[in-house]
C-alpha positions as CSV (number, residue, x, y, z in Angstrom):
1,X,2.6,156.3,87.8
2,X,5.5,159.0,88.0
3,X,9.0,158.7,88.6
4,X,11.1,161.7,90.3
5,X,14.0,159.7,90.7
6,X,15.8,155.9,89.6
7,X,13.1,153.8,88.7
8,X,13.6,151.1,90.9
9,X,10.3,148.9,90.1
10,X,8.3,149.5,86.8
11,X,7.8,153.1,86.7
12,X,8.0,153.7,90.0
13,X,10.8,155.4,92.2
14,X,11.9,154.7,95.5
15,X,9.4,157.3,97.1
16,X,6.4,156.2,95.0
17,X,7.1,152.1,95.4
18,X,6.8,153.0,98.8
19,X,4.2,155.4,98.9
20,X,2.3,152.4,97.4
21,X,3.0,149.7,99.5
22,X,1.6,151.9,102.8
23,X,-2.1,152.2,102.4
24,X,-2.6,154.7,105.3
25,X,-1.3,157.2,103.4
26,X,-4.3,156.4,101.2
27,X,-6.7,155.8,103.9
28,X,-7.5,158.6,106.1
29,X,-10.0,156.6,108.1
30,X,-8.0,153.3,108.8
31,X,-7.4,153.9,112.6
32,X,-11.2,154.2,113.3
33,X,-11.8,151.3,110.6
34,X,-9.0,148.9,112.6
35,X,-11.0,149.7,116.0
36,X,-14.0,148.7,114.3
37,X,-12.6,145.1,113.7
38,X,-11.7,144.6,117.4
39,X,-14.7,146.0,118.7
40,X,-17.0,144.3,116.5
41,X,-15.0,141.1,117.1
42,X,-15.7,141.5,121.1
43,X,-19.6,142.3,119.8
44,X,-19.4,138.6,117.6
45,X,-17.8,137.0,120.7
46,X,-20.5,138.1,123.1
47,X,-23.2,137.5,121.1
48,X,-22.4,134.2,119.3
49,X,-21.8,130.8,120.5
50,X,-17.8,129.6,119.9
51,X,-15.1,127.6,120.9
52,X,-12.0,129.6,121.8
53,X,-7.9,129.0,122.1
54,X,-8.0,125.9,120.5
55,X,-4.3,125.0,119.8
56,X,-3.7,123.6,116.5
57,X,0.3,123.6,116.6
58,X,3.0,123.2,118.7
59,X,3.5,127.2,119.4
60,X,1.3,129.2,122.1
61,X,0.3,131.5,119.4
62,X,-1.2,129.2,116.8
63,X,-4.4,128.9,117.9
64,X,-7.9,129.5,116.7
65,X,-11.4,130.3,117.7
66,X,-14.7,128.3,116.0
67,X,-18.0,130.4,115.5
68,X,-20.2,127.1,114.5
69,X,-23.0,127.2,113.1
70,X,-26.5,125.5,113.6
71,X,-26.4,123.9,109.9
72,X,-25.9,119.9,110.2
73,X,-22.4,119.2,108.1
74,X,-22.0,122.6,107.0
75,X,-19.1,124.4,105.2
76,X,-16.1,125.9,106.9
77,X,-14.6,129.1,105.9
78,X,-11.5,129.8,107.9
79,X,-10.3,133.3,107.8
80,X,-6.8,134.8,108.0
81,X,-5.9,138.6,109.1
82,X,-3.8,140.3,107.8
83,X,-1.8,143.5,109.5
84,X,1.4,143.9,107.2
85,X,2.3,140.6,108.7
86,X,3.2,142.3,112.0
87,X,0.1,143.8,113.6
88,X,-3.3,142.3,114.7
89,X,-4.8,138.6,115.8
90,X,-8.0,136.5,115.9
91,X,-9.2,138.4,118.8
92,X,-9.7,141.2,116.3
93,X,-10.7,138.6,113.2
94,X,-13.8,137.7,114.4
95,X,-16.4,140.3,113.0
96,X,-17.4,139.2,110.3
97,X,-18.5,135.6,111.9
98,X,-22.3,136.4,112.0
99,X,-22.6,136.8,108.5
100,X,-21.6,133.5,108.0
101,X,-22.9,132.1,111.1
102,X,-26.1,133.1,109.9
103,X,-25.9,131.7,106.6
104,X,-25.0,128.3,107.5
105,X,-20.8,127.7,107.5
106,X,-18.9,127.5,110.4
107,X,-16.6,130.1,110.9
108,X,-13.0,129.8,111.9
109,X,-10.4,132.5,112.9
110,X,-6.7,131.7,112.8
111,X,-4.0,133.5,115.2
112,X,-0.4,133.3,114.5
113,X,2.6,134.4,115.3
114,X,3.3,138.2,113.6
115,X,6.6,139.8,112.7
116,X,9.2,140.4,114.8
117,X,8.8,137.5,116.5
118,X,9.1,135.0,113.6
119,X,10.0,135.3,110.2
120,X,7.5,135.5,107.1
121,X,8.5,131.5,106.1
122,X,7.0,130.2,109.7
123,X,3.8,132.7,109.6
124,X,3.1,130.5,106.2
125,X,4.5,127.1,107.9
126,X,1.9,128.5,111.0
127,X,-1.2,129.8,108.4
128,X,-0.8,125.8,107.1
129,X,-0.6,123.9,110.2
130,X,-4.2,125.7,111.2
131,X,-5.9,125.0,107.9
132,X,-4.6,121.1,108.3
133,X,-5.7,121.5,111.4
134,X,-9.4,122.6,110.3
135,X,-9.3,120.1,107.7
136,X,-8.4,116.9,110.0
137,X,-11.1,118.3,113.1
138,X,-13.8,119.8,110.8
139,X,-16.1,116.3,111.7
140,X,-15.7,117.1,115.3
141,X,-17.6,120.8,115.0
142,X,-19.9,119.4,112.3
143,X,-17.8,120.9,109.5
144,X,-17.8,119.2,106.6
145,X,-14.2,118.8,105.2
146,X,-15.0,118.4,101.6
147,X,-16.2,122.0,102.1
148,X,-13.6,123.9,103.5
149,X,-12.8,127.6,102.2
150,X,-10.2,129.9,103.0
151,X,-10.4,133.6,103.1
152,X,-8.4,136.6,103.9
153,X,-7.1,140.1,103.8
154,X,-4.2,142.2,102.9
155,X,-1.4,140.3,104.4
156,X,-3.7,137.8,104.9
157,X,-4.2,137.7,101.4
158,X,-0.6,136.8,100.8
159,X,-1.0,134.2,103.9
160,X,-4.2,132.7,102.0
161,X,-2.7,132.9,98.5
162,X,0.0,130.4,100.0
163,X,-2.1,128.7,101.5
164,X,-3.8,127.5,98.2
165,X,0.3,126.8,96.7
166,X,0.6,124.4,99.3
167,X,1.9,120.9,98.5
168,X,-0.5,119.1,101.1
169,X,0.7,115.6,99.8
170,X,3.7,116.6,101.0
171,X,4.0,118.9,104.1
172,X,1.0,117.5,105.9
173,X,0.4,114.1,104.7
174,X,-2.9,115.1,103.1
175,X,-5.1,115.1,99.7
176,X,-4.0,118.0,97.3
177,X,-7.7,119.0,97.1
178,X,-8.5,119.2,100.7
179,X,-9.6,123.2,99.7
180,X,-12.8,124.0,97.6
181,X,-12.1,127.1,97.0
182,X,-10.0,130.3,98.1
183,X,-10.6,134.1,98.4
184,X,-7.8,136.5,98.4
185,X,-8.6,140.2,99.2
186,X,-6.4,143.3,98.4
187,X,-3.2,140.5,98.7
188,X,0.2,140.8,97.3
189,X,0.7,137.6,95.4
190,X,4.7,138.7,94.1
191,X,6.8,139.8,96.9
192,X,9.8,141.6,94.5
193,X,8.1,144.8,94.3
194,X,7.2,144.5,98.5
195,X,11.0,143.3,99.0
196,X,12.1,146.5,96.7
197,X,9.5,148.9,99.2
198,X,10.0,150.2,102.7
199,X,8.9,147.0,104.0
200,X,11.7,145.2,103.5
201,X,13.0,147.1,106.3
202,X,10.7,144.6,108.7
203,X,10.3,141.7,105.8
204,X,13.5,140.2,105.9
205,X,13.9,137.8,103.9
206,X,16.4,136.2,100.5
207,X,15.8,136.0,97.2
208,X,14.8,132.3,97.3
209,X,12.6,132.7,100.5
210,X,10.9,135.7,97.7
211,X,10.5,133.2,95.1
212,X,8.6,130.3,97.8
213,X,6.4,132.8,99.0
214,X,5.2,134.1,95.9
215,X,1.8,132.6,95.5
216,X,1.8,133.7,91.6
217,X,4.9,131.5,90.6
218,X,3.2,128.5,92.2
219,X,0.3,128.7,90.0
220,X,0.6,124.9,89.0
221,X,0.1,124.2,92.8
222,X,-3.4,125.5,92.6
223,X,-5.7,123.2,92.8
224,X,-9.4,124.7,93.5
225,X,-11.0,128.0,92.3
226,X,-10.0,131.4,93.1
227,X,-11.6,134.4,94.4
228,X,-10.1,138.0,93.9
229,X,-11.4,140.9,95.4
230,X,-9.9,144.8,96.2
231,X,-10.7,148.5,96.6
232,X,-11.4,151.1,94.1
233,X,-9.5,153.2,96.6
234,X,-6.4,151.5,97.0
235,X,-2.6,152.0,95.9
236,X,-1.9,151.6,92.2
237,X,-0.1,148.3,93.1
238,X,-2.4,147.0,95.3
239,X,-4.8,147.0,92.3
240,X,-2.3,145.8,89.7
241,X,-1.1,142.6,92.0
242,X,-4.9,142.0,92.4
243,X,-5.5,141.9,88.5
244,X,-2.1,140.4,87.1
245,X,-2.5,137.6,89.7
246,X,-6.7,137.5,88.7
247,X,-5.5,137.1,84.4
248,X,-3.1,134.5,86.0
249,X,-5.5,132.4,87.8
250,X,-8.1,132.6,84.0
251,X,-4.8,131.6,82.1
252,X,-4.7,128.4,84.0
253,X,-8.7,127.9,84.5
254,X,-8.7,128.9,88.3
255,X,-9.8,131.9,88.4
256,X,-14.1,132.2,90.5
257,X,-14.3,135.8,89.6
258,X,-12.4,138.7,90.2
259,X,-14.3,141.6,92.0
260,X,-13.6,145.5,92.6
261,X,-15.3,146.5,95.4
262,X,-16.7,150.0,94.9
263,X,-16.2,152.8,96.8
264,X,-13.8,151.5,99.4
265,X,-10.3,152.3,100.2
266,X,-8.0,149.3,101.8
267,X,-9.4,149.0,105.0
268,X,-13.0,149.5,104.1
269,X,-12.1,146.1,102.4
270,X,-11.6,144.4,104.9
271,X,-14.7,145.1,107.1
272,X,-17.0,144.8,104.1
273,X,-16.9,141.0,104.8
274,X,-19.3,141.0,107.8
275,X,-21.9,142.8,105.0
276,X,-23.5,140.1,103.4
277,X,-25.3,143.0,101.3
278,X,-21.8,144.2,100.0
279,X,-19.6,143.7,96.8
280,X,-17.5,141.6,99.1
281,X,-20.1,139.9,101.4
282,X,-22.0,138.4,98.5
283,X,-18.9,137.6,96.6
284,X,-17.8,135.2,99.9
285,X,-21.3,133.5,100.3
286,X,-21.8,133.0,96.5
287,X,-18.4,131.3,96.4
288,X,-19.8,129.0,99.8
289,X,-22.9,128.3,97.8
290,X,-25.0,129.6,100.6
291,X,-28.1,131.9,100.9
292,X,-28.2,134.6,102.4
């Protein structure tokens, strides 16, 4: 870290906070990595069998798509995109399903509404209502509910994170251990250094909204194992959330393992989940107990 000017998180100045909070400025390849995901999404699509549009809330953008999988009363993993919370959907989600496909789970994609058009406290409300959703229906794909995993990426990391602090008992009538486990990729599990960056120019949100949505001062919601996983070629911070919210998890016996991926920058992440042969791939399927 270096600091030209104020510090105005850790050791950071203004230009460096958000120098680290934009990973294209550390990934020279992401435009050609992002097409990959929607093109290998259309390549899952036409080549596997799956339900599509399924609406799971009362919006017309919370719906999902189901890749199932030939495994009688198999385990669900549903996956959530990330984007910076304002780019993407499950029509570009989908590319990793054959892995698991092939393994035996089901495999679920989750669309949602992005930035501008709600705010970051409904994308969570949204993120919830599908994984209820999942939970409640899993029977009726031959899911098994008592296996149910969720999964995501950058921003979808954050999404997933709260998705494991949620108060099921409360907000959806449900058990608090409807999850069996949860794996956060290259996340951002405190929002005040985000909030501090650039990206509260699009992130608008107040100190208390902050404090909800930061999945590592919920910790005593957490009621299943964690997964963390991230880049050896991402921003300082991006690794630093990844480990402070990984020694969190261990302090409160939560933690399944925390995993650098080698080699990869941000993106590179991201895609590494369709490779069941990769840092990340085997990671996901270990954590579903499955065989590749």
């Amino acid at each position: 870290m270096s600091s030209n000017g104020p510090k105005v998180y850790l050791d950071y100045d203004q230009a460096e906070l958000d120098r680290n909070y934009d990973q294209r400025a550390w990934a020279p390849n992401a435009d050609e990595v992002i097409k990959y995901w929607s093109t290998g999404s259309a390549a899952a699509r036409a080549r596997l069998k799956h339900r599509t549009n399924l609406a799971y809330g009362p919006t017309e953008d919370e719906t999902l798509d189901i890749f199932p999988t030939d495994r009688p009363n198999a385990p669900v993993l549903v996956f959530i995109h990330g984007g910076a919370w304002r780019n993407l959907s499950k029509d570009d989600s989908s590319f990793a399903a054959p892995a698991f496909v092939e393994a035996g789970a089901h495999y679920v994609v989750l669309n949602f509404a992005n930035i501008p058009k709600v705010r970051l406290p409904e994308m969570v409300a949204q993120v919830r209502r599908g994984v209820a959703w999942v939970y409640r229906n899993a029977r009726s794909f031959g899911g098994d509910p008592e296996r149910l995993y969720v999964a995501g990426c950058s921003s979808g990391g954050h999404l997933t994170a709260n998705v494991l602090v949620t108060d099921w008992p409360k907000l959806h009538d449900l058990p608090s251990t409807i999850l069996k486990a949860g794996l956060c990729v290259s996340g951002m599990y405190d929002l005040e250094p985000v909030m501090l960056s650039a990206r509260s120019g699009y992130v608008k949100i107040s100190k208390e909204e902050e404090a909800e949505l930061s999945p590592a001062r919920h910790l005593d919601r957490i009621a299943c194992p964690v997964a963390i996983a991230y880049g050896d070629k991402e921003t300082d911070e991006f690794k630093r959330q990844a480990r402070d919210f990984a020694a969190m998890l261990k302090g409160i016996g939560r933690l399944y393992d925390l995993v650098l991926c080698r080699g990869l920058n941000h993106f590179e992440v991201g895609s590494a989940l369709a490779d069941p042969a990769s840092d990340l791939g085997r990671l996901a399927l270990r954590m579903l107990e499955l065989k590749k």
